[in-house]
Every structure is written in C-alpha cells, then in structure tokens.
mmCIF file of the N, C-alpha and C atoms, coordinates in Angstrom:
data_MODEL
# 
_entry.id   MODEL 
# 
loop_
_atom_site.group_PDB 
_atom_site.id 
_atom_site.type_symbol 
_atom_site.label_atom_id 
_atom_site.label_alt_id 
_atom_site.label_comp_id 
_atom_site.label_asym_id 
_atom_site.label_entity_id 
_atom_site.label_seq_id 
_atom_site.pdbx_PDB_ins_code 
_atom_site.Cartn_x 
_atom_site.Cartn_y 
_atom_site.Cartn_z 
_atom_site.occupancy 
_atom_site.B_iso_or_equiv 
_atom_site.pdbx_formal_charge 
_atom_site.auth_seq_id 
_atom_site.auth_comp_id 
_atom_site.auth_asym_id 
_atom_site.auth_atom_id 
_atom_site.pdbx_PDB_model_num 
ATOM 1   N N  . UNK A 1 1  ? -44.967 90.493  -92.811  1.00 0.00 ? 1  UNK A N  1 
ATOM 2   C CA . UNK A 1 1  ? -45.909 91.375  -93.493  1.00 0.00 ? 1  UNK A CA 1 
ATOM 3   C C  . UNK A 1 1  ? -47.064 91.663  -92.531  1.00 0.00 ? 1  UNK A C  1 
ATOM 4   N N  . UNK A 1 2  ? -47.736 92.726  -92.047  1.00 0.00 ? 2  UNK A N  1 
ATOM 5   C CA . UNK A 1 2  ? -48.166 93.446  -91.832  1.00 0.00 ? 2  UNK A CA 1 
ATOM 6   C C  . UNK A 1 2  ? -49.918 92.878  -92.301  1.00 0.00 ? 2  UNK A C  1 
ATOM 7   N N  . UNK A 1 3  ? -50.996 93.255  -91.413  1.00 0.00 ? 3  UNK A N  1 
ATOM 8   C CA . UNK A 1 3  ? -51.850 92.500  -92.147  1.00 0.00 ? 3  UNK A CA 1 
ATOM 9   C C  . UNK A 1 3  ? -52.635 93.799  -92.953  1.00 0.00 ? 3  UNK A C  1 
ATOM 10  N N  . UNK A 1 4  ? -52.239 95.515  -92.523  1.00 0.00 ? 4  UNK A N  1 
ATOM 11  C CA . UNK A 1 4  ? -52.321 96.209  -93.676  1.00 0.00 ? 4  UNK A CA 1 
ATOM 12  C C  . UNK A 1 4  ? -52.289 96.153  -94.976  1.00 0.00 ? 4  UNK A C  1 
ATOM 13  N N  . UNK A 1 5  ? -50.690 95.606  -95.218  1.00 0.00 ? 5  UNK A N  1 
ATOM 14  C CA . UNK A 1 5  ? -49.465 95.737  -96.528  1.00 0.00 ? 5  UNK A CA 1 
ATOM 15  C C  . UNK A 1 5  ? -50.475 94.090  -97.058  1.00 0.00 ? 5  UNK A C  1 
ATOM 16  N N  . UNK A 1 6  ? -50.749 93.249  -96.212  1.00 0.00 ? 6  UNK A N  1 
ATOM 17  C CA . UNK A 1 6  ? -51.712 92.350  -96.804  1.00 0.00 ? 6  UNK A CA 1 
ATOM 18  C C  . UNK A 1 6  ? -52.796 92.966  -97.444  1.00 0.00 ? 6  UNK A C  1 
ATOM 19  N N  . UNK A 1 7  ? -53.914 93.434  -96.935  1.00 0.00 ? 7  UNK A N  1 
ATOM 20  C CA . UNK A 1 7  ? -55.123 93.863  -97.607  1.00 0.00 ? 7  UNK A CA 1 
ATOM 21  C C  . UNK A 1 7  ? -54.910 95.302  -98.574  1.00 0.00 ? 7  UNK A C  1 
ATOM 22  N N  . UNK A 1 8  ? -54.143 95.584  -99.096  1.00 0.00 ? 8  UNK A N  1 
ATOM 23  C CA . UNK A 1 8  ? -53.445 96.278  -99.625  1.00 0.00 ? 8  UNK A CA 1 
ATOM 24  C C  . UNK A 1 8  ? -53.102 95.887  -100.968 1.00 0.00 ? 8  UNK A C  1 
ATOM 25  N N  . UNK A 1 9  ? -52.358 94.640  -100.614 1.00 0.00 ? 9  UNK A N  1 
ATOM 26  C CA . UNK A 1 9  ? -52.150 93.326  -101.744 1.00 0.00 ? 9  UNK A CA 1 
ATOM 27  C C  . UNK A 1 9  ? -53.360 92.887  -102.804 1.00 0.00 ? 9  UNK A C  1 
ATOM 28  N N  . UNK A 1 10 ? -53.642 92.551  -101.293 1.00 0.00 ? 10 UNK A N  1 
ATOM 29  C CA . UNK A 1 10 ? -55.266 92.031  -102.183 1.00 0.00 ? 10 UNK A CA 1 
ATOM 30  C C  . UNK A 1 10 ? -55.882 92.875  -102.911 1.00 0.00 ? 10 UNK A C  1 
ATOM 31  N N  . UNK A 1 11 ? -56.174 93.940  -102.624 1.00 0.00 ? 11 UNK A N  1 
ATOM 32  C CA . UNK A 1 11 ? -56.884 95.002  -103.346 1.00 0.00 ? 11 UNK A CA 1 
ATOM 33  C C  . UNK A 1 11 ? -56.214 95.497  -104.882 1.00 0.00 ? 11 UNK A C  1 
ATOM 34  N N  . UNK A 1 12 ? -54.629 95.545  -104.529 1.00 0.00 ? 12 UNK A N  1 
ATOM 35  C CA . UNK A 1 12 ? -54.435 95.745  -105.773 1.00 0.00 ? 12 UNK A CA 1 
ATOM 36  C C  . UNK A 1 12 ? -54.002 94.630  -106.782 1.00 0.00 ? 12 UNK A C  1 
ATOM 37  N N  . UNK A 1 13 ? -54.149 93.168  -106.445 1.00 0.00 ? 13 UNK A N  1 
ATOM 38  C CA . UNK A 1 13 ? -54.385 92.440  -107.546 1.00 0.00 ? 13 UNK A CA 1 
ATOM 39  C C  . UNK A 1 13 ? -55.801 91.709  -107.669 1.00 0.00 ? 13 UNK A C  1 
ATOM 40  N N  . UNK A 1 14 ? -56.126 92.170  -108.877 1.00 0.00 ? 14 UNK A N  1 
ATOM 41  C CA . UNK A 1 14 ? -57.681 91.619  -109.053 1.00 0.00 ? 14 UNK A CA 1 
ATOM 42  C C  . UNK A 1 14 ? -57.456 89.901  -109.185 1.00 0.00 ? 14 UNK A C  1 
ATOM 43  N N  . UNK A 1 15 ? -58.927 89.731  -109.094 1.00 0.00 ? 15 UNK A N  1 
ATOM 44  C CA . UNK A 1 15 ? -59.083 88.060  -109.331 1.00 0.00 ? 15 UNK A CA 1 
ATOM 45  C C  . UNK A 1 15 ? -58.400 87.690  -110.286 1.00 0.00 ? 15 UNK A C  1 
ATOM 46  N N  . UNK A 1 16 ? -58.444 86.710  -110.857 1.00 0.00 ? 16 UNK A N  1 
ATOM 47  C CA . UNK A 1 16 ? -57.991 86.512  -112.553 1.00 0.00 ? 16 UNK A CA 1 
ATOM 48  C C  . UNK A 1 16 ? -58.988 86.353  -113.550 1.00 0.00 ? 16 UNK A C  1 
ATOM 49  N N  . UNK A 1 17 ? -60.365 86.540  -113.039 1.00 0.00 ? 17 UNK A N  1 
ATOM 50  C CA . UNK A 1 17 ? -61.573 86.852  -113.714 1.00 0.00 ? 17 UNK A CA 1 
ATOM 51  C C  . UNK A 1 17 ? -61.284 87.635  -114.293 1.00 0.00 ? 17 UNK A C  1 
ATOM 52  N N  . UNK A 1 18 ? -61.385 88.935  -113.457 1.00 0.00 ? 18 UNK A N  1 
ATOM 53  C CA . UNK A 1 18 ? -61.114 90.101  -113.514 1.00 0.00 ? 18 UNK A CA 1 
ATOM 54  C C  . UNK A 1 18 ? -60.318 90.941  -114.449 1.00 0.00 ? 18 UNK A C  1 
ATOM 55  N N  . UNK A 1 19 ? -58.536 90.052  -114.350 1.00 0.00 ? 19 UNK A N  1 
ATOM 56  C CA . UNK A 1 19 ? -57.414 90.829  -114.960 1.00 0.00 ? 19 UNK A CA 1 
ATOM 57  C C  . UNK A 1 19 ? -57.754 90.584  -116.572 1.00 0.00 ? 19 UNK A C  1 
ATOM 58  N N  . UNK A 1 20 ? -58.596 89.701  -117.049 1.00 0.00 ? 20 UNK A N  1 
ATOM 59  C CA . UNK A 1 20 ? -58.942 89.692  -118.077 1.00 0.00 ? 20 UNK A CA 1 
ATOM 60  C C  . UNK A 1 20 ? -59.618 91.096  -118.869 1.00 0.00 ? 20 UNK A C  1 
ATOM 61  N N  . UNK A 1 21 ? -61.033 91.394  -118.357 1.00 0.00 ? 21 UNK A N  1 
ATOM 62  C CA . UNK A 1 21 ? -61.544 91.937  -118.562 1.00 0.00 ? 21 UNK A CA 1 
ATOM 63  C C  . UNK A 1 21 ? -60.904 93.607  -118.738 1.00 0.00 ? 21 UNK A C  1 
ATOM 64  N N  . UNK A 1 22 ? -61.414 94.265  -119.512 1.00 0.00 ? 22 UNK A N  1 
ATOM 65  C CA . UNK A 1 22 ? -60.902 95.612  -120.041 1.00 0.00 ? 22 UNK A CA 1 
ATOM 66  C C  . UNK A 1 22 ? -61.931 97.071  -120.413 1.00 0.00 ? 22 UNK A C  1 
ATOM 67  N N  . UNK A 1 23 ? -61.812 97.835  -119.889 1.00 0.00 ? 23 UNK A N  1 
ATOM 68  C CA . UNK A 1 23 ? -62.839 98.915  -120.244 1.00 0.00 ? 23 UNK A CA 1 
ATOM 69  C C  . UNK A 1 23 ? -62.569 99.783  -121.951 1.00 0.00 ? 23 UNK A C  1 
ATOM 70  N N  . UNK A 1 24 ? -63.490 99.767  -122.485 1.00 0.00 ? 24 UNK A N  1 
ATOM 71  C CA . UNK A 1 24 ? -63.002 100.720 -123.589 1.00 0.00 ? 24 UNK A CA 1 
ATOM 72  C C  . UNK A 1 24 ? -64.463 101.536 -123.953 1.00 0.00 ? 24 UNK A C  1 
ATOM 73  N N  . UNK A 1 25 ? -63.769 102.551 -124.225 1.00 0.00 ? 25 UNK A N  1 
ATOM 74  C CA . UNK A 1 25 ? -64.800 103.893 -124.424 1.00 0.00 ? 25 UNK A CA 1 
ATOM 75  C C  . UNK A 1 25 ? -64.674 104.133 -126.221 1.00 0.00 ? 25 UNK A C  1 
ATOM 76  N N  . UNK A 1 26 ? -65.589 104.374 -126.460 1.00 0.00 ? 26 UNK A N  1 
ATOM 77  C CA . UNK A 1 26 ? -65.929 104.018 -128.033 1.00 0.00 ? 26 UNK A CA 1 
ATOM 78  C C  . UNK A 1 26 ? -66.847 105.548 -128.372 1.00 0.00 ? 26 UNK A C  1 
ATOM 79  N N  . UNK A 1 27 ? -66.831 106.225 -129.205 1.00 0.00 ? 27 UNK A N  1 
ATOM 80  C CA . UNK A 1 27 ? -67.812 107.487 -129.794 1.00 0.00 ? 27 UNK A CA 1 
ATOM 81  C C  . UNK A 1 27 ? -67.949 106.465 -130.868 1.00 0.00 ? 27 UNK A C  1 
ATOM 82  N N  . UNK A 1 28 ? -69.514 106.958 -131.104 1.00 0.00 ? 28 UNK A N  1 
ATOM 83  C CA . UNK A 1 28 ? -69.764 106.353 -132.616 1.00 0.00 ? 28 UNK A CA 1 
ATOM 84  C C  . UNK A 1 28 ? -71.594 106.898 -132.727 1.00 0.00 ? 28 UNK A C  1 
ATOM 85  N N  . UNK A 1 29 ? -71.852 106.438 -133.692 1.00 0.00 ? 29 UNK A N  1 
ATOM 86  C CA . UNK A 1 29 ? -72.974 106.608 -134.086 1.00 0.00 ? 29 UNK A CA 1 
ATOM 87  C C  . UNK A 1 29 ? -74.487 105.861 -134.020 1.00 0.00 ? 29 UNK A C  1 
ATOM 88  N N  . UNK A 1 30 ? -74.128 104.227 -134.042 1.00 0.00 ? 30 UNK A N  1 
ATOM 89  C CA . UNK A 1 30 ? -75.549 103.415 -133.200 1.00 0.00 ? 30 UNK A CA 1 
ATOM 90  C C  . UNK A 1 30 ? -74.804 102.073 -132.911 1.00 0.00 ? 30 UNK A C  1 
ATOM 91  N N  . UNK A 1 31 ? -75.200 101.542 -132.195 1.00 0.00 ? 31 UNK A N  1 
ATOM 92  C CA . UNK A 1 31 ? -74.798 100.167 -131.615 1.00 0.00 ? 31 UNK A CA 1 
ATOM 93  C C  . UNK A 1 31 ? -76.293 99.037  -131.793 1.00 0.00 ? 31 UNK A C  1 
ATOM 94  N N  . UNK A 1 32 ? -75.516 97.936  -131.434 1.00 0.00 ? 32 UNK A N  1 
ATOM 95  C CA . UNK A 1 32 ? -76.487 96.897  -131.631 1.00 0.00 ? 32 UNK A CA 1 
ATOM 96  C C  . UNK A 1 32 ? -75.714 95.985  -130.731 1.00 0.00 ? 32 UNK A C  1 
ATOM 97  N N  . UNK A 1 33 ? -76.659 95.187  -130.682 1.00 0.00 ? 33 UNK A N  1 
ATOM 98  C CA . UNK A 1 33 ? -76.197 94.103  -129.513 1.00 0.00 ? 33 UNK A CA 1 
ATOM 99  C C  . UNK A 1 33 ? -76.802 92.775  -130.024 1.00 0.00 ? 33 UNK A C  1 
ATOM 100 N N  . UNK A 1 34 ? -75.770 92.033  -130.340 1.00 0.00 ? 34 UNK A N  1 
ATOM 101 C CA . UNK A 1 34 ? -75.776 90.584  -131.081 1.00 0.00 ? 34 UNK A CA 1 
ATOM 102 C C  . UNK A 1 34 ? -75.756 88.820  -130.178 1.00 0.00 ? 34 UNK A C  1 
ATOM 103 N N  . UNK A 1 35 ? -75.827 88.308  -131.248 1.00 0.00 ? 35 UNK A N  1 
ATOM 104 C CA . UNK A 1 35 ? -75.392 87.069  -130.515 1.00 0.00 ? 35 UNK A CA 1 
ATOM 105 C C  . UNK A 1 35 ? -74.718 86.679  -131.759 1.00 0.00 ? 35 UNK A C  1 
ATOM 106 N N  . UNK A 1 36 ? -73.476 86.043  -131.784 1.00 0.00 ? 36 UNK A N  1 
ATOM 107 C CA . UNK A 1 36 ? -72.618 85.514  -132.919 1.00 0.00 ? 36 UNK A CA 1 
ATOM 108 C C  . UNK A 1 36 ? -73.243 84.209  -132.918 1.00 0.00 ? 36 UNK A C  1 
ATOM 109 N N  . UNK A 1 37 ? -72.985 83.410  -134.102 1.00 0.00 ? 37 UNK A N  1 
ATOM 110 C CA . UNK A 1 37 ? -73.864 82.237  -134.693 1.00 0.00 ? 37 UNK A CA 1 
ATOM 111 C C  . UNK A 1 37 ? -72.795 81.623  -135.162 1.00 0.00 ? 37 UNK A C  1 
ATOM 112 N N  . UNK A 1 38 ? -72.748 80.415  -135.594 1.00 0.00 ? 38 UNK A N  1 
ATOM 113 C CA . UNK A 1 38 ? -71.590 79.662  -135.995 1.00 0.00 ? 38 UNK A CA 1 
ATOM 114 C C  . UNK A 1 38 ? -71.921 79.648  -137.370 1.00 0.00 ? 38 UNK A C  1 
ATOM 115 N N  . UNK A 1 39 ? -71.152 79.536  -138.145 1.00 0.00 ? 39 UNK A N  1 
ATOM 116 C CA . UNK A 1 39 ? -71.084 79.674  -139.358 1.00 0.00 ? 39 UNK A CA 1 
ATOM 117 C C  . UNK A 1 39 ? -69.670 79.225  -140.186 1.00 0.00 ? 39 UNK A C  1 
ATOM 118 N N  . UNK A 1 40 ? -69.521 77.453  -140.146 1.00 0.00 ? 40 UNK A N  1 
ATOM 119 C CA . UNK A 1 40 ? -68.492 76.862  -140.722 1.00 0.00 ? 40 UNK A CA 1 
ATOM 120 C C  . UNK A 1 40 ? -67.609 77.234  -139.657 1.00 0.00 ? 40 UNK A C  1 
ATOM 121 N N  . UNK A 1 41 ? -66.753 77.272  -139.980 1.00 0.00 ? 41 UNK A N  1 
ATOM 122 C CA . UNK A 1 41 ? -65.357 77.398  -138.886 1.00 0.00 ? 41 UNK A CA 1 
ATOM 123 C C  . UNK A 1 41 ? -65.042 78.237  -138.090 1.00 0.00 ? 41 UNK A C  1 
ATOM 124 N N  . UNK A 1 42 ? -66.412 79.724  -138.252 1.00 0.00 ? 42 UNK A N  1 
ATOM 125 C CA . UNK A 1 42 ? -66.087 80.781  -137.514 1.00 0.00 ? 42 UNK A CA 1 
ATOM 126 C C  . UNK A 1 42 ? -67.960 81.011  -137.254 1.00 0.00 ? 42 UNK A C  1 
ATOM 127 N N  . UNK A 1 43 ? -67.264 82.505  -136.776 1.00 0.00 ? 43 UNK A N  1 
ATOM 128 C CA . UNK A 1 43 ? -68.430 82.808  -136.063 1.00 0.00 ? 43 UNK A CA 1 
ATOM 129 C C  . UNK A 1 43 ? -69.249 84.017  -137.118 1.00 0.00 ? 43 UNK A C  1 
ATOM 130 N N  . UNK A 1 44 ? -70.385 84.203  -137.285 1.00 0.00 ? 44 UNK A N  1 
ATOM 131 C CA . UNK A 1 44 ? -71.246 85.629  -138.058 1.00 0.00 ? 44 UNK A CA 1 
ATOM 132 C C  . UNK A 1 44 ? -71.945 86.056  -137.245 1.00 0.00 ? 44 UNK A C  1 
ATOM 133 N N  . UNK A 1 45 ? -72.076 87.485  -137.525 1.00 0.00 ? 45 UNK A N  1 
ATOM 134 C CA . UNK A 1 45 ? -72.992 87.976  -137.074 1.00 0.00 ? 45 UNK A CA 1 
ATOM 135 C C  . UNK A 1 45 ? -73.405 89.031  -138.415 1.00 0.00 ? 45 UNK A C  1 
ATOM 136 N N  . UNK A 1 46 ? -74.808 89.285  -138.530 1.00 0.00 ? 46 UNK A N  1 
ATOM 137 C CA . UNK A 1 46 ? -75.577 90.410  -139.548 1.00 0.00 ? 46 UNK A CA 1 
ATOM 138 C C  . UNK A 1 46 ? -75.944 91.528  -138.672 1.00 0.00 ? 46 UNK A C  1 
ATOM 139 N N  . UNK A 1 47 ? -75.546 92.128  -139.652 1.00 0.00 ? 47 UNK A N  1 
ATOM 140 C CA . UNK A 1 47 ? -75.584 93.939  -139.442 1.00 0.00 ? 47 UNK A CA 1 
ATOM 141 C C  . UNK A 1 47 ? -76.848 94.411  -140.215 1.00 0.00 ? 47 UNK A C  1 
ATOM 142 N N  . UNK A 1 48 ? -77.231 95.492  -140.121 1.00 0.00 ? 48 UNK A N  1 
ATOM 143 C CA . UNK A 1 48 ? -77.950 96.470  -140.732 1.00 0.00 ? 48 UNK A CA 1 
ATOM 144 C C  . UNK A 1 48 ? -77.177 96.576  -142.494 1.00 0.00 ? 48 UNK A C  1 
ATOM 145 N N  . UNK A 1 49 ? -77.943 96.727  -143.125 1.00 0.00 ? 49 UNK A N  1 
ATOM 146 C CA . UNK A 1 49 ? -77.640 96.675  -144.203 1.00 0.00 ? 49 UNK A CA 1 
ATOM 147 C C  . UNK A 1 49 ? -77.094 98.091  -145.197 1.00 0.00 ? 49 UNK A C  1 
ATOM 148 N N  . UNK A 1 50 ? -78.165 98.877  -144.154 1.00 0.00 ? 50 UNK A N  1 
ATOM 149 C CA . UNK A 1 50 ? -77.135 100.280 -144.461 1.00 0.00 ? 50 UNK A CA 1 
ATOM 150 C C  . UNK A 1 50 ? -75.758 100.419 -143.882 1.00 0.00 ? 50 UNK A C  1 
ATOM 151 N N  . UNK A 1 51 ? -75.206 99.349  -143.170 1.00 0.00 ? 51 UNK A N  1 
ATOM 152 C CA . UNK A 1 51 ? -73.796 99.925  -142.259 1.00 0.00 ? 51 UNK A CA 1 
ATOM 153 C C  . UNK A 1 51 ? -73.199 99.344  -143.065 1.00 0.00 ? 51 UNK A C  1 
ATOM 154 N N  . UNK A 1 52 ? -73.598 98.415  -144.442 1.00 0.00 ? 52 UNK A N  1 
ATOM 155 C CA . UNK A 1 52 ? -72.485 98.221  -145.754 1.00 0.00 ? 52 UNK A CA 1 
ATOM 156 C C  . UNK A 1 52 ? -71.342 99.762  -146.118 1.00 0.00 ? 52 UNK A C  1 
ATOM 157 N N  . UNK A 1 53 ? -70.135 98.991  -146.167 1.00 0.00 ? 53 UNK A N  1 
ATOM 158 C CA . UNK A 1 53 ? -69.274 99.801  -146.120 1.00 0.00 ? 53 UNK A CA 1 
ATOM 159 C C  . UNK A 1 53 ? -68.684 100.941 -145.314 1.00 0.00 ? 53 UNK A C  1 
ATOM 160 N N  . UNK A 1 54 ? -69.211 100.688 -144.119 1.00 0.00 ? 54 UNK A N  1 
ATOM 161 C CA . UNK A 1 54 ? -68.957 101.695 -142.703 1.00 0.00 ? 54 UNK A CA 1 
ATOM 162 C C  . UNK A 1 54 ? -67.655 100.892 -141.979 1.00 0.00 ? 54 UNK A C  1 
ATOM 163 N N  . UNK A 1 55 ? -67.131 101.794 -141.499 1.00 0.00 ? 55 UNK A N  1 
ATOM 164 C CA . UNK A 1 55 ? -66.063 101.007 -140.334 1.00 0.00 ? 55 UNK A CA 1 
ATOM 165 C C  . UNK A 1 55 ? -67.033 100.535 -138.838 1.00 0.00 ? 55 UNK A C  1 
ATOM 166 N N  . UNK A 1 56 ? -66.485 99.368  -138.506 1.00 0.00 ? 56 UNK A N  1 
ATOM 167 C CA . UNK A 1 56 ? -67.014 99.128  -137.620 1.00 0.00 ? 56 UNK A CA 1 
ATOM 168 C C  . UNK A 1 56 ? -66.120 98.266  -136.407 1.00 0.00 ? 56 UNK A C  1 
ATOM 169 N N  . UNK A 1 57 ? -66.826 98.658  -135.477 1.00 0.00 ? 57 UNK A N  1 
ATOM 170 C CA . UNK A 1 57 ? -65.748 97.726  -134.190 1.00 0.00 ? 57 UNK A CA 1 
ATOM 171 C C  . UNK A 1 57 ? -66.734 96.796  -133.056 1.00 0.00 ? 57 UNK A C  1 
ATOM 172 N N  . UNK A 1 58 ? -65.826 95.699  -133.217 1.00 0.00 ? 58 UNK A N  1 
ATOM 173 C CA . UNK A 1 58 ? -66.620 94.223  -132.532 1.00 0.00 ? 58 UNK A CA 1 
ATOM 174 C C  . UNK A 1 58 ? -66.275 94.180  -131.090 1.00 0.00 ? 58 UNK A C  1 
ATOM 175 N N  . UNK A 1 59 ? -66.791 93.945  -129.893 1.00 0.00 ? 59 UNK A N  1 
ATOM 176 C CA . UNK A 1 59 ? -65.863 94.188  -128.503 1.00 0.00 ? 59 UNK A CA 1 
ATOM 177 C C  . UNK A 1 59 ? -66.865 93.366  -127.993 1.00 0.00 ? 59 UNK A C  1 
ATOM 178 N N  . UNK A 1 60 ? -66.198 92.135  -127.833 1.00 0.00 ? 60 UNK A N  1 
ATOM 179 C CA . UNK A 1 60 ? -66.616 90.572  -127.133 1.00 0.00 ? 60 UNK A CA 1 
ATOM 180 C C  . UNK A 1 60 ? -66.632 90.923  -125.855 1.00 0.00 ? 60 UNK A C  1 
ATOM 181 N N  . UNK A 1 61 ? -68.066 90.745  -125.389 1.00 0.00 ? 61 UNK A N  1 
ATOM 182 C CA . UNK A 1 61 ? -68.309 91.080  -123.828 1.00 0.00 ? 61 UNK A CA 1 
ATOM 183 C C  . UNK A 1 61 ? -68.362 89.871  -122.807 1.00 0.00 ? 61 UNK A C  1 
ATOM 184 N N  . UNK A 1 62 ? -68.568 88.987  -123.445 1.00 0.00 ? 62 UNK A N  1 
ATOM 185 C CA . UNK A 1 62 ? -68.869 87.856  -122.179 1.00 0.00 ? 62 UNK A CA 1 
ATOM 186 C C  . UNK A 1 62 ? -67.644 86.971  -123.033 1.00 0.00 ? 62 UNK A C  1 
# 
C-alpha cells in the first residue's frame, strides 16, 4: 500500500468518536436547550407550558 491509498484511508474512516455522532437538520418553530434531571428510573426534562400538546423532537447532543 502506497502511503497515498494510506492517507486516503485515514481520511475516510473517522475516529470512533466521531462515527457516532450524526448531523440532523430540523425546521421548527423555537428551541430550548436543557439539561435532563433524573427522575426515578429515567430522565425529565420541563418544557414551556404552552408546548402542551405540540409534537416535539429530543436530539441528545453530548
């Protein structure tokens, strides 16, 4: 192998940090930025109280 076809390699496999992580593009209307809290066996987080009964989507960043 070639030390091209090497750095080549490398480039196209990310760390394994990395291969985790995922981009997603979202339209919507307001965001908030939380910290989840433990709460018995899982995790909560509180919303705005007007977003009762809205669809909503959760996207774990760290």
């Amino acid at each position: 192998m070639t030390n091209d076809t090497k750095k080549q390699n490398s480039r196209s496999i990310p760390d394994s940090k990395d291969r985790r992580k995922v981009k997603f593009e979202v339209y919507g209307e307001e965001m908030v930025e939380k910290i989840v809290k433990l709460s018995g066996n899982s995790g909560r987080v509180y919303l705005p109280p007007d977003w009762v009964g809205s669809r909503v989507k959760i996207i774990r960043i760290d």
